[in-house]
Backbone as CSV, one residue per row, in Angstrom:
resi,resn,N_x,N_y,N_z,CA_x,CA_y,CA_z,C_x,C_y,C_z
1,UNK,-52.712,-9.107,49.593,-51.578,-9.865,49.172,-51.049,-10.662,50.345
2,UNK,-50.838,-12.080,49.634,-50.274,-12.736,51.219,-49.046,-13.087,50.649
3,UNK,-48.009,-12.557,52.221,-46.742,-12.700,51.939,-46.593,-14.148,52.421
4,UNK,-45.798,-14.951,51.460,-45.162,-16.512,52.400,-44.174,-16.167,52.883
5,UNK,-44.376,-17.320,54.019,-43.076,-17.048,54.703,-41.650,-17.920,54.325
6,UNK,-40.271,-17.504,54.492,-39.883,-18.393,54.032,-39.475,-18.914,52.082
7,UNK,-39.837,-17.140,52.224,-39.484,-16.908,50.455,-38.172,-16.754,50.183
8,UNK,-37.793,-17.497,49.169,-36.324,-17.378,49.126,-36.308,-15.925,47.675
9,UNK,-34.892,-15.540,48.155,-34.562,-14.966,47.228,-33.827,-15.131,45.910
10,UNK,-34.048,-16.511,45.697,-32.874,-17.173,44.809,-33.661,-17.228,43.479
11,UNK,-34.890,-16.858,42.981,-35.463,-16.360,41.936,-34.852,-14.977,41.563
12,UNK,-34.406,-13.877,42.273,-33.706,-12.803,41.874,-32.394,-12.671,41.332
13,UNK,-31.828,-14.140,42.164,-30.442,-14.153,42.166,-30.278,-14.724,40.938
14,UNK,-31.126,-15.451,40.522,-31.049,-16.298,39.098,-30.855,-15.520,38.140
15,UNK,-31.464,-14.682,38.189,-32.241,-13.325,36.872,-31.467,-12.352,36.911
16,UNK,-30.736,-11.846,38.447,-29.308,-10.989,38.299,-28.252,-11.934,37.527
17,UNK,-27.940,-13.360,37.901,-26.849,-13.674,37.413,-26.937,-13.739,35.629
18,UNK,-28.204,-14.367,35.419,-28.208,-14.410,34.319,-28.168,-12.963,32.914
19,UNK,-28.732,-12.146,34.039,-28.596,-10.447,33.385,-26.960,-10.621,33.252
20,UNK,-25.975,-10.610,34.115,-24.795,-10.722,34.279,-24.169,-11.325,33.426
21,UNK,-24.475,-12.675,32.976,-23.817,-13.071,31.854,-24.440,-12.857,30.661
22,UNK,-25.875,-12.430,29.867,-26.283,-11.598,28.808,-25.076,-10.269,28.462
23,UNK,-24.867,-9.262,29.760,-24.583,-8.301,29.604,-22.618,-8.505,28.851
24,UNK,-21.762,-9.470,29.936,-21.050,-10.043,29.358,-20.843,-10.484,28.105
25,UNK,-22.010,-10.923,27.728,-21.932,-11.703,26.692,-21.710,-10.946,25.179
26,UNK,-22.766,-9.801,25.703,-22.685,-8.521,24.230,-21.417,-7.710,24.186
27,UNK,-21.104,-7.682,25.931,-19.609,-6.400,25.768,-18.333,-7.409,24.827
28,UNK,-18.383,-8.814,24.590,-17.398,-9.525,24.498,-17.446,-9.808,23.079
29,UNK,-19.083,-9.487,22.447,-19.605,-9.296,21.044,-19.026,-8.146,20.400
30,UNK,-19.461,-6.967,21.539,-18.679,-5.578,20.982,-17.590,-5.744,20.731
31,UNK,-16.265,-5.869,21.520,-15.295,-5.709,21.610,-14.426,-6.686,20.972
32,UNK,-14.721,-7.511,20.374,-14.073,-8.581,19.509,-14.708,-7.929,18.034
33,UNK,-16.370,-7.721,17.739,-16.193,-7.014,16.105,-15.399,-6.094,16.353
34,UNK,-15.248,-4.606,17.262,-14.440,-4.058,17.245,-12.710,-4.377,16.727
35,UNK,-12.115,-5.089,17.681,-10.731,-5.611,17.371,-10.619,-6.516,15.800
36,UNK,-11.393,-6.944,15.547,-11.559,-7.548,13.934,-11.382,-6.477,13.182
37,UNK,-12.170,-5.554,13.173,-12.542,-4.378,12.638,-11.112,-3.355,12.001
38,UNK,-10.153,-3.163,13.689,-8.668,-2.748,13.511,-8.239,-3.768,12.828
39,UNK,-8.468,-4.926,13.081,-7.297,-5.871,12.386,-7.350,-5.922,10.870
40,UNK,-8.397,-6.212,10.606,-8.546,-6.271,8.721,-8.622,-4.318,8.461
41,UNK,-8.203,-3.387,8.951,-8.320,-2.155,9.031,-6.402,-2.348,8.301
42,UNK,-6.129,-2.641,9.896,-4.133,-2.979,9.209,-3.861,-3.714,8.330
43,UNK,-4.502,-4.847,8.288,-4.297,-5.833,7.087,-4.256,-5.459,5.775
44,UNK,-4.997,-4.312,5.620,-5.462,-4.098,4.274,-4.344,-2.591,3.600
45,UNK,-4.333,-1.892,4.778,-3.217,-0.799,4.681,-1.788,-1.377,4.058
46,UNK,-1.803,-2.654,4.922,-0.070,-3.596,4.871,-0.134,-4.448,2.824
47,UNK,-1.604,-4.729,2.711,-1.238,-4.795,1.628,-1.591,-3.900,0.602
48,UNK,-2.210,-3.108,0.598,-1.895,-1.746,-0.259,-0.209,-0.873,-0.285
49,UNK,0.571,-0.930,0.708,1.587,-0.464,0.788,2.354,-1.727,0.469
50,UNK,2.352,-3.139,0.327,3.190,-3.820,-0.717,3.197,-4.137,-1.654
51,UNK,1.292,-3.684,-2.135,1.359,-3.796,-3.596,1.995,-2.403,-4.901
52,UNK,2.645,-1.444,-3.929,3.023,-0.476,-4.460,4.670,-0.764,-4.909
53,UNK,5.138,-1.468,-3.697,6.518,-1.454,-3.584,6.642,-2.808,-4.158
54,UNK,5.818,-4.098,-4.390,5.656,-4.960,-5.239,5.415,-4.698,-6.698
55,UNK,4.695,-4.032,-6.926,4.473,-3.352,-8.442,5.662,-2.780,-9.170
56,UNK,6.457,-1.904,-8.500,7.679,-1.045,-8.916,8.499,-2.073,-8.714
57,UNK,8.942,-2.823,-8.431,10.356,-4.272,-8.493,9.291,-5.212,-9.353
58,UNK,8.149,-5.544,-9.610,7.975,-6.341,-10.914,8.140,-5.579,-12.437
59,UNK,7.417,-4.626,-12.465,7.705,-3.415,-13.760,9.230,-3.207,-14.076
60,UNK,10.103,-2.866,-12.944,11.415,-3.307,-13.209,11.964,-4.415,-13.830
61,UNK,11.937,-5.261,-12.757,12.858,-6.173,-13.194,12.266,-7.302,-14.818
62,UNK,10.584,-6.767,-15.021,9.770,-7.158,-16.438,11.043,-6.580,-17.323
63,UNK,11.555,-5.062,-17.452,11.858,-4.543,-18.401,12.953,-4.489,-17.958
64,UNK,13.839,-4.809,-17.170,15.176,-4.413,-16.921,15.681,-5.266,-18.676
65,UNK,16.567,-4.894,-19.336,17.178,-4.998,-20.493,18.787,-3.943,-20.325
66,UNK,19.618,-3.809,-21.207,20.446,-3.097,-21.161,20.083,-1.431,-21.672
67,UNK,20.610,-1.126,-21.250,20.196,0.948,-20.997,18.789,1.055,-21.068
68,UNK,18.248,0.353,-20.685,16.563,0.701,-20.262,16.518,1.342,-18.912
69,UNK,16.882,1.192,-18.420,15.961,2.310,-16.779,16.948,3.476,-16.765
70,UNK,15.944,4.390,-16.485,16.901,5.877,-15.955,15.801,6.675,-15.157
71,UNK,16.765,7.458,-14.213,16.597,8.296,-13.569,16.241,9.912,-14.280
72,UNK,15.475,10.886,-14.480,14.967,11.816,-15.245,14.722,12.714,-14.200
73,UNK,14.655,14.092,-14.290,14.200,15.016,-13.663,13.228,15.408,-14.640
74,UNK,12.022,15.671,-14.149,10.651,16.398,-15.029,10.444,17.597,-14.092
75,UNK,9.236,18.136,-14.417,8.372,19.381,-13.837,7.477,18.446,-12.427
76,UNK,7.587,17.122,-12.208,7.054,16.723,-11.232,8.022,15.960,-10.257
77,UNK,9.358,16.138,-10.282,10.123,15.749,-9.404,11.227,14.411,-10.132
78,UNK,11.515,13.364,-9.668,11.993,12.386,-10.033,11.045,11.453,-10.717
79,UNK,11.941,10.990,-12.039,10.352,10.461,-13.139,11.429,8.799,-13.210
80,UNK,11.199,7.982,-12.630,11.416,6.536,-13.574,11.156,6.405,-14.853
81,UNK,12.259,5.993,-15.878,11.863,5.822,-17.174,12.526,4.714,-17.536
82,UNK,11.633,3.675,-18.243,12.115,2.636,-18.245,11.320,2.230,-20.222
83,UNK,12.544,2.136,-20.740,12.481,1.952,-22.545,11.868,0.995,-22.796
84,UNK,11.160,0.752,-23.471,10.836,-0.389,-24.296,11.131,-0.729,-25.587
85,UNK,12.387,-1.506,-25.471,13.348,-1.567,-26.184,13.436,-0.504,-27.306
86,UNK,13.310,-1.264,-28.150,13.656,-0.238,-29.600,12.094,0.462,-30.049
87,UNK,11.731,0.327,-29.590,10.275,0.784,-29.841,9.824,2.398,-29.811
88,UNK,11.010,2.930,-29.042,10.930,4.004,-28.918,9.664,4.953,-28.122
89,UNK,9.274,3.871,-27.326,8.139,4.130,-26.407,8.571,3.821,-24.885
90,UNK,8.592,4.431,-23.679,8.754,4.177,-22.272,8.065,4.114,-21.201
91,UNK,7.714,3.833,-20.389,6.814,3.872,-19.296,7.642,4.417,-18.127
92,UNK,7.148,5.247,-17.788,7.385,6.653,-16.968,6.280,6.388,-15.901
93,UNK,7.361,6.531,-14.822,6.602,6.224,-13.300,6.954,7.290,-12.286
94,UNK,6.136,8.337,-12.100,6.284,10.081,-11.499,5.340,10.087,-10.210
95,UNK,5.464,11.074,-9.657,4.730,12.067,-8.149,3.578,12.512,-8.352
96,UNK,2.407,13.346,-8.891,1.822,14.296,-8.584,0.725,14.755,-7.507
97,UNK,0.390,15.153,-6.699,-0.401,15.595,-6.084,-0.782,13.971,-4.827
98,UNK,0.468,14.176,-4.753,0.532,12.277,-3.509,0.425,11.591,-4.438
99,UNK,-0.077,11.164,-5.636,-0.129,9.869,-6.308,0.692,9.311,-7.264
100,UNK,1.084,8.209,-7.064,2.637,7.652,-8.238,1.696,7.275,-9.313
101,UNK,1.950,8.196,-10.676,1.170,7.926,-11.830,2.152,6.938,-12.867
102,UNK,1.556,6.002,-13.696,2.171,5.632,-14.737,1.751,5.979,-16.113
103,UNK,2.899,6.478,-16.883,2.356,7.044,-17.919,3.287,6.018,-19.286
104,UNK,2.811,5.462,-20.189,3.538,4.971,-21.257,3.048,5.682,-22.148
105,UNK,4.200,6.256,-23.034,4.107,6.992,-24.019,5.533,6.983,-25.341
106,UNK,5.845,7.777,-25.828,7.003,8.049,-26.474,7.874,8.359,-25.750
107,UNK,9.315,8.264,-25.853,10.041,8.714,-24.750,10.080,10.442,-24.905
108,UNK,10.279,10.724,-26.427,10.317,11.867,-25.993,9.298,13.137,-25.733
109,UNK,8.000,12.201,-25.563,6.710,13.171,-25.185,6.953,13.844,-24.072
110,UNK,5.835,14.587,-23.653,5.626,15.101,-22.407,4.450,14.404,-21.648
111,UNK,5.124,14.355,-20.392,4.280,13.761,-19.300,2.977,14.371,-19.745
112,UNK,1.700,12.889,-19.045,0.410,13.628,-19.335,0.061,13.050,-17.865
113,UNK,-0.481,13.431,-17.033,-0.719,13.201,-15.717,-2.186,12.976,-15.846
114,UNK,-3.098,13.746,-16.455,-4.291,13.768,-16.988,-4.410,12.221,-17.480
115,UNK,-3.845,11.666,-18.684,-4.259,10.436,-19.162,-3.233,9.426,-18.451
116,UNK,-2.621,9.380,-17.111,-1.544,8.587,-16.705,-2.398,7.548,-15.260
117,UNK,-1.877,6.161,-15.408,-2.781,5.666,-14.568,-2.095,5.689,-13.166
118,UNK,-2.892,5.545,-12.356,-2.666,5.666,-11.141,-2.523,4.187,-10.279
119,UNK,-0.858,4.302,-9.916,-0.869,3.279,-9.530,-1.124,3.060,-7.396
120,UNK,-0.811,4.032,-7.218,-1.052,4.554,-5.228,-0.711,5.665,-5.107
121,UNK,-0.685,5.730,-3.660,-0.816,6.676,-2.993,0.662,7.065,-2.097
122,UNK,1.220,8.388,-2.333,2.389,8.328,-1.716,2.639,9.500,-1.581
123,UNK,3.437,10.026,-0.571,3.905,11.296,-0.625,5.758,11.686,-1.022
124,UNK,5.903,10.629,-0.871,7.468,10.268,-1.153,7.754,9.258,-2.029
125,UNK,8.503,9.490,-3.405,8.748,8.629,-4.385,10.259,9.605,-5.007
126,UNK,11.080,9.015,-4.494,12.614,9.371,-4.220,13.589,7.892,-4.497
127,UNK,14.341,8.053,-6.078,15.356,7.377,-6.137,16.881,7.671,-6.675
128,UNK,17.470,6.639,-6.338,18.854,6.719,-6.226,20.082,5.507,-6.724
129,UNK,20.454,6.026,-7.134,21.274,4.699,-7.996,22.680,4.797,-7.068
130,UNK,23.121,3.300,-6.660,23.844,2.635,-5.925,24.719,2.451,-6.856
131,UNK,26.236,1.682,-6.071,27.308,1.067,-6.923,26.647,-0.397,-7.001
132,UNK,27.582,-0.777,-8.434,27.347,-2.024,-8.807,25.995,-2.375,-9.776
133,UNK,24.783,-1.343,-10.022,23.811,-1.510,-10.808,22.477,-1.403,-9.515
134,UNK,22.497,-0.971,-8.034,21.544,-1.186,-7.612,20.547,0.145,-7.643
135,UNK,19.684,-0.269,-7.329,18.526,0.673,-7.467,17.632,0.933,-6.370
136,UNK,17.971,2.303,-5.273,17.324,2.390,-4.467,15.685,3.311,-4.454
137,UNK,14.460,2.510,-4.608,13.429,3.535,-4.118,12.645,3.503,-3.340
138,UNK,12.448,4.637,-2.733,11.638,4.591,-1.708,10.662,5.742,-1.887
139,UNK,9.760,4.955,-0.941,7.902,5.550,-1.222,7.559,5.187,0.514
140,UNK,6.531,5.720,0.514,5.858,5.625,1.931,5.605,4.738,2.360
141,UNK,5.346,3.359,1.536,5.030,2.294,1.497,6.482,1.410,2.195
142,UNK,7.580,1.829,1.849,8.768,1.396,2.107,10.080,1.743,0.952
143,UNK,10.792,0.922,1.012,12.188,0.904,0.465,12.313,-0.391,-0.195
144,UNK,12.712,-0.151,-1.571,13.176,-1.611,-2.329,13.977,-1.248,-2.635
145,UNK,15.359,-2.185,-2.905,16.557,-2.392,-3.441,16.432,-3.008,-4.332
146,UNK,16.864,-2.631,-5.626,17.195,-3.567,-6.872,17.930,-4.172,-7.251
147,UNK,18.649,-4.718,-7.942,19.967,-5.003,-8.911,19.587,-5.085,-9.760
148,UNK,19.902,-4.335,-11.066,19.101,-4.352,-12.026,20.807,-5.114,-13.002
149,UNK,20.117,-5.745,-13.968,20.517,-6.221,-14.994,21.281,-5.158,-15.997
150,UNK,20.892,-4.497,-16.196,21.050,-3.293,-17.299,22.303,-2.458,-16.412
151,UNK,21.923,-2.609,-15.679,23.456,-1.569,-14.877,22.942,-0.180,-14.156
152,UNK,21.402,0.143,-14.265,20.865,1.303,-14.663,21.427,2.267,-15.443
153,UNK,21.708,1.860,-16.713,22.267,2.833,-17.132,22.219,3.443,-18.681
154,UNK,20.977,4.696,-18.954,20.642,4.595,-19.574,21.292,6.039,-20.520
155,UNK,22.521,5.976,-20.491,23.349,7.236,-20.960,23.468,7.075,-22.163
């Protein structure tokens, strides 16, 4: 083997630098799908938790009428019941096992949790009636305030 003299080393230096920016190049690949990854991760949490607390203030304020919404105690905690009119049928919005079920039925049936659809996921579904007709509930998702039309008041 004949060594020249006068060999530069700037063929190595090329092939380190360029290793250097390859290697760059993938960590900056990783770490951006990564951060995408969290981001549409939160994105999607943020709208699952407003389509819950969006759902319960449209179903409301659809049926708010006079003595339509009330507050109920059942065997599953606090039950939303909201009349449909004279029809003598209500849609009942309850707790069980973390999930806020909706059930429309007769008013004076019994909850069926079994045939009731499922609208999310929650561990807290707790309300409270305000002065003036408002309507406080809150779920894990957050807190909506109402004013309901009807007065809530379904005595």
């Amino acid at each position: 083997m004949v060594k020249r003299e006068g060999q530069s080393p700037l063929g190595l230096y090329t092939i380190g630098i360029a290793a250097l920016f390859l290697a760059g190049f993938f960590l900056l690949v990783v770490f951006g799908a990564q951060n995408y990854r969290n981001t549409v991760s939160g994105q999607n949490d943020n709208m699952k938790s407003r389509a819950l607390i969006s759902y319960l203030s449209t179903v409301l304020r659809g049926y708010d009428q006079e003595k339509a919404v009330q507050i109920q105690d059942s065997e599953y905690g606090q039950t939303l019941v909201i009349h449909d009119g004279a029809s003598g049928y209500a849609l009942r919005i309850y707790r069980k096992d973390d999930k806020l079920l909706e059930d429309y039925g007769p008013e004076d049936a019994a909850l069926a949790p079994d045939h009731a659809n499922i609208i999310g996921e929650t561990k807290t579904f707790e309300m409270k009636e305000l002065e003036r007709g408002l309507l406080d509930i809150r779920t894990d998702a957050g807190q909506v305030l109402l004013h309901l039309r009807s007065r809530g008041g379904g005595e």
